[in-house]
C-alpha positions as CSV (number, residue, x, y, z in Angstrom):
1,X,-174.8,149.3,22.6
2,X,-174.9,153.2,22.2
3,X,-175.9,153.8,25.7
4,X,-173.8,151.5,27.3
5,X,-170.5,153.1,25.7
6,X,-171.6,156.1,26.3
7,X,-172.5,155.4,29.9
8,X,-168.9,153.9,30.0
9,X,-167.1,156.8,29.0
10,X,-169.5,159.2,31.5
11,X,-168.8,157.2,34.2
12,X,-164.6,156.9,33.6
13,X,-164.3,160.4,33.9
14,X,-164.0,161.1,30.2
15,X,-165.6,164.2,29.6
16,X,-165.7,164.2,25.7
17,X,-166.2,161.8,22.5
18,X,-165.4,162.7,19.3
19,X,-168.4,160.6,17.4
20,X,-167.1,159.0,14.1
21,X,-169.4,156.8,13.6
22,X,-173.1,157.3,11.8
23,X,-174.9,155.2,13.5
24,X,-173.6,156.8,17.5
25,X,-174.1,159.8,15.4
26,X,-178.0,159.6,15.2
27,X,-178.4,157.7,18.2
28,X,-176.8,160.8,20.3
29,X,-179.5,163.2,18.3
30,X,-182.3,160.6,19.3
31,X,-181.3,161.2,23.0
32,X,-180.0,164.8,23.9
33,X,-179.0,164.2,27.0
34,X,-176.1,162.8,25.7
35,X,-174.8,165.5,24.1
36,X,-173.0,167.0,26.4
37,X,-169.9,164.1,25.9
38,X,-170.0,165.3,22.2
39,X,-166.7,167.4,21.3
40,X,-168.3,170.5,19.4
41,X,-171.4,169.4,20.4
């Protein structure tokens, strides 16, 4: 579910999330690549 918003928001062009929530939270520091789409990251 992680990946496939995060996927989402990579490929519409967005090129930042602001992650609220815990559990997108730890999942993002499981897998760095993704946290380049992390505002203050």
């Amino acid at each position: 579910m992680a990946r496939f918003g995060l996927d989402d928001v990579r490929d519409n062009g967005v090129n930042k999330v602001m992650a609220l929530c815990p559990f997108i939270k730890a999942w993002i520091q499981k897998h760095p690549d993704y946290e380049p789409l992390v505002y203050g990251a």
